[in-house]
C-alpha positions as CSV (number, residue, x, y, z in Angstrom):
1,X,0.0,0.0,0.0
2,X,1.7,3.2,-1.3
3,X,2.5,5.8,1.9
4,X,2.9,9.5,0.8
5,X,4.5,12.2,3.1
6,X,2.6,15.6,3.1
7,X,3.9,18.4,4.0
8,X,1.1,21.0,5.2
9,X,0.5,24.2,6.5
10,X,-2.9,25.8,8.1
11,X,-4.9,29.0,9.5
12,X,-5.7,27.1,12.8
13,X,-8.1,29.8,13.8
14,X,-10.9,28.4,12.7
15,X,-10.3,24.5,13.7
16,X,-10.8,22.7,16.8
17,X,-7.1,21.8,16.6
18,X,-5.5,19.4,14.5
19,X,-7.2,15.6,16.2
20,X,-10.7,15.0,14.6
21,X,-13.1,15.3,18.1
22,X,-15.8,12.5,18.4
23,X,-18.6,16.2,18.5
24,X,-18.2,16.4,15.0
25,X,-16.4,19.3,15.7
26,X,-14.4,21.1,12.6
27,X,-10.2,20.0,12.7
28,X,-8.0,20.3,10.3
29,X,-7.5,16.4,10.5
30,X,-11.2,15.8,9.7
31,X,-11.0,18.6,6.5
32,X,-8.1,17.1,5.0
33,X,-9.7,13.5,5.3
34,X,-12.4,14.9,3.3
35,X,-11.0,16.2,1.1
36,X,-9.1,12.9,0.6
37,X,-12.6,10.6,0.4
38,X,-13.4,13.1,-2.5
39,X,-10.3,12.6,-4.3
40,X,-10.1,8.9,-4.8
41,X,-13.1,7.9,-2.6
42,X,-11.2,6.4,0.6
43,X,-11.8,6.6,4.0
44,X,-8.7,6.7,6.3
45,X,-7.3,8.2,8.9
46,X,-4.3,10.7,8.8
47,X,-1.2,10.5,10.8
48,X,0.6,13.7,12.2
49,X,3.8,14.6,13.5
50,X,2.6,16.4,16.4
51,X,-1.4,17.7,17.7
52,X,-1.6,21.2,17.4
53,X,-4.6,22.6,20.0
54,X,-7.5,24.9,19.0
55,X,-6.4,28.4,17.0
56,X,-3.0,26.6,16.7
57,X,-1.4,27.3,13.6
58,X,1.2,25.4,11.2
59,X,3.5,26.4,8.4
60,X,5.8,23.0,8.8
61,X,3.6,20.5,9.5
62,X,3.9,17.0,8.2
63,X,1.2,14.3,8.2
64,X,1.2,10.7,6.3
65,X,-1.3,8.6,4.8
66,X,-1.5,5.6,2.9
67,X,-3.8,4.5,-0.4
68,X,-4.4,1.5,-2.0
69,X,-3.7,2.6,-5.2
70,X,-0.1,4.2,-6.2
71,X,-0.5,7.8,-7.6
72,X,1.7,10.2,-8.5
73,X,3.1,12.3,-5.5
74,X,2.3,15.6,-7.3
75,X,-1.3,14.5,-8.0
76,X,-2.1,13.4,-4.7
77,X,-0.9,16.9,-3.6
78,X,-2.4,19.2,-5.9
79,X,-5.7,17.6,-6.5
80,X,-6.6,17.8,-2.2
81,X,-5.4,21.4,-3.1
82,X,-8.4,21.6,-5.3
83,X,-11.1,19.9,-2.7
84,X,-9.3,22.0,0.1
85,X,-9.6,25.8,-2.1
86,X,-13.0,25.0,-3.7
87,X,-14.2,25.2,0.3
88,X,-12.2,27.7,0.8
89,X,-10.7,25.7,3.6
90,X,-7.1,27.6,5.0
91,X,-4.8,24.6,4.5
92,X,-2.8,23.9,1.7
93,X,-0.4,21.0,1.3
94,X,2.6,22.4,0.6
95,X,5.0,19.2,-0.2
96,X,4.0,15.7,-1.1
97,X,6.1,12.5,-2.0
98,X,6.1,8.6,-1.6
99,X,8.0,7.2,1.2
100,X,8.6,3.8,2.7
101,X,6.1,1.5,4.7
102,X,8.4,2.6,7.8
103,X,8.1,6.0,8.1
104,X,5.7,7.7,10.5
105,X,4.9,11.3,10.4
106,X,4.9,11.2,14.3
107,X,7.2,8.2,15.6
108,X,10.0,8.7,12.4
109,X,10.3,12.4,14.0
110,X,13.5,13.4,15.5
111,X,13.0,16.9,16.1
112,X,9.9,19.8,15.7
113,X,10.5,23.2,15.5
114,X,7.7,25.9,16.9
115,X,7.7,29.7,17.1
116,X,5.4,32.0,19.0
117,X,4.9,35.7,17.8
118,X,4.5,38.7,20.3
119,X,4.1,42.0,19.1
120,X,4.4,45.1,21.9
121,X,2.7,48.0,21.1
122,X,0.4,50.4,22.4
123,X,-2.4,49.7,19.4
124,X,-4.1,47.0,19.4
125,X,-3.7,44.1,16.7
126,X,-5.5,44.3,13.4
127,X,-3.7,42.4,10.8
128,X,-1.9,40.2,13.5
129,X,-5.1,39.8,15.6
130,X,-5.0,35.9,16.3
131,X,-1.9,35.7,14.7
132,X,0.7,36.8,17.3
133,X,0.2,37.7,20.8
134,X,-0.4,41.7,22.0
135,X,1.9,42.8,24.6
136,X,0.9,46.3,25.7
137,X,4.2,46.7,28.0
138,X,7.9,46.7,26.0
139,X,9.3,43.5,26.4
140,X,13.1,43.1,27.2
141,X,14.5,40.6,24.8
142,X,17.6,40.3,26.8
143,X,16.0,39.0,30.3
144,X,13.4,37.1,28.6
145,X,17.1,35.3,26.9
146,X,18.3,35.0,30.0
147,X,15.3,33.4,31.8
148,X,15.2,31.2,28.2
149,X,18.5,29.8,29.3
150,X,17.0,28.0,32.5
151,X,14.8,26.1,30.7
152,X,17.4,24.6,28.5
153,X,18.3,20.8,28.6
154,X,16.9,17.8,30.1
155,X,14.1,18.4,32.9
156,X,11.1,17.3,34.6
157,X,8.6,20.1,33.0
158,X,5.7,19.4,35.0
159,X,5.2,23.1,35.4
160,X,5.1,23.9,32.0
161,X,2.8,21.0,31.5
162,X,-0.9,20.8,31.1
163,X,-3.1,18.7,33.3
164,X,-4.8,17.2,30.5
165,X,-1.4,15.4,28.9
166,X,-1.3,12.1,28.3
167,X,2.3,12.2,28.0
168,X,3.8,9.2,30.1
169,X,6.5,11.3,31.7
170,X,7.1,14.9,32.2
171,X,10.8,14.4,31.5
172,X,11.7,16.4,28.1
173,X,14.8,17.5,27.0
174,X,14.8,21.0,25.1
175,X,17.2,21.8,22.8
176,X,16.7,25.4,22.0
177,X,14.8,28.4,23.5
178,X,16.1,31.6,22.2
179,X,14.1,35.3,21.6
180,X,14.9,38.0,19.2
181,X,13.2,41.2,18.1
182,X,12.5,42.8,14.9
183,X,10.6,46.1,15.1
184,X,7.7,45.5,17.5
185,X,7.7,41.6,16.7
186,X,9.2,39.3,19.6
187,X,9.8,35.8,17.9
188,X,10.3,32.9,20.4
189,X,11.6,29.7,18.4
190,X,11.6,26.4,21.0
191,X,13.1,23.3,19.5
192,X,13.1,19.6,20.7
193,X,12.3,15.7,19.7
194,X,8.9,16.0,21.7
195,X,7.0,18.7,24.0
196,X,4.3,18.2,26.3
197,X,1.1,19.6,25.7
198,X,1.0,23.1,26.2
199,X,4.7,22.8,27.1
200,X,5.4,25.6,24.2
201,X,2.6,27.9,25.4
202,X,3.5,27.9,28.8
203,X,6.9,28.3,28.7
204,X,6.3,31.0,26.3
205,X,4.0,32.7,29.2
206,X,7.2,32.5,31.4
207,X,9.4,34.4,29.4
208,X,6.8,37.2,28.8
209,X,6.7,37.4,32.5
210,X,10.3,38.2,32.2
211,X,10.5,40.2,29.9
212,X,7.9,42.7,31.7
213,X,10.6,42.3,34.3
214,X,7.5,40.5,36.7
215,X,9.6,37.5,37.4
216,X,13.2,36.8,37.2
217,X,15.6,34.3,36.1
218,X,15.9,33.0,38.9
219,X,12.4,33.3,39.3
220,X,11.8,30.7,36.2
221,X,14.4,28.4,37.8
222,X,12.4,28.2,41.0
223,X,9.3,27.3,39.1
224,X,10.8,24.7,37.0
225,X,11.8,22.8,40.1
226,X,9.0,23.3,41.8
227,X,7.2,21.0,39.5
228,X,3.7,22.5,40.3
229,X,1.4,23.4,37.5
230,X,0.1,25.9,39.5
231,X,3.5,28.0,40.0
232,X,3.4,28.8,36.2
233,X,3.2,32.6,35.9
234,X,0.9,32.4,32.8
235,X,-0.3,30.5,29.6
236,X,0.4,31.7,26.1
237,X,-2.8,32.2,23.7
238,X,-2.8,30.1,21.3
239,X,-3.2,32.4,18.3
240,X,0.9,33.3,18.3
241,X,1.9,29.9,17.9
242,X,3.0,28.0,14.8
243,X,4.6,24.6,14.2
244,X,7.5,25.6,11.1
245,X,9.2,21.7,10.7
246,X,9.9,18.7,11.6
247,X,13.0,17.0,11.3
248,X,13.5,13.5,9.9
């Protein structure tokens, strides 16, 4: 059976996240399944390199599906393009081609890339409104870096983790968590195999903190160890994150 490797990227605001919901609620996992049964009439599921939560959006993400017939990898992708536009549905695959019977989209994985946009400015957000998050306060770059720093490496991220993750252990180990600014846009990039859910978010809550100069470096350390989800300063809207790649 002939396994194809999509590449995808999405609008998330108007999803119920990426997993298909037993409510019939409307997911990007569920729209791109459709638009897969009206392409060559087949009714599967999707595999995906990693969840992304409600108003989540993508610009990397990589999913995989298999069909019992073997088409050509540039069909496959530009005719859900078709089903996906004609409903005007804010995905488009990107990338697609035919890979082995052992690769998985979410077990093959060996690293995933996210960034989370904040923009500080007195105005409110018009063009970026669900699309980055509005800091009202200047942010310093350079304590929100050094407060990044602590978070770095191999730890038990219970904290930073939700209370709903199904993750067996809270053990992660992050391999990069660096800010920069360009003009009013803060961009926080967070790399690592795997995160726990809302790991991103929250840690990206942290740093803001910081960066307002409400918490300290130290401050992020003691919070961390504290392994409390309750000593998190604050949870990142979801609008002003994106998952960019995935590494294979």
């Amino acid at each position: 059976m002939p396994r194809y490797k999509l590449t995808i990227e999405y609008d998330g605001t108007p999803y119920f996240g990426f997993q298909a919901q037993e409510n019939n609620l409307r997911t990007v996992q569920e729209t791109i399944e459709t638009a897969v049964k009206r392409f060559c009439g087949e009714s599967l599921r999707v595999r995906v390199a990693g969840r992304t939560d409600t108003g989540v959006h993508a610009t990397g993400q990589v999913i995989h599906l298999d069909l019992t017939r073997d088409w050509p990898a540039d069909t496959v992708r530009d005719a859900l393009n078709a089903y996906l536009r004609n409903d005007d549905e804010p995905i488009a695959v990107l990338t697609s081609e035919a890979v082995g019977a052992d690769f998985d989209a979410r077990y093959s994985a060996k690293a995933r890339h996210y960034l989370y946009r904040i923009i500080d400015r007195r105005g409110a957000l018009a063009l970026d409104r669900d699309r980055a998050w509005h800091a009202t306060r200047p942010l310093d770059v350079d304590l929100m870096n050094a407060a990044a720093e602590r978070l770095i490496g191999t730890h038990d991220f219970t904290t930073f983790r939700c209370a709903r993750c199904q993750a067996k252990s809270p053990i992660k180990t992050l391999d990069r968590l660096s800010v920069r600014r360009d003009g009013q846009l803060v961009e926080v990039r967070a790399s690592a195999r795997s995160f726990l859910h809302n790991q991103v978010r929250s840690m990206v809550g942290a740093l803001r903190s910081a960066g307002e100069g409400r918490i300290s470096a130290d401050d992020v350390s003691r919070v961390l160890e504290a392994r409390d989800r309750k000593q998190c300063p604050a949870l990142a809207p979801p609008g002003g994150l994106y998952l960019i790649g995935v590494d294979y």
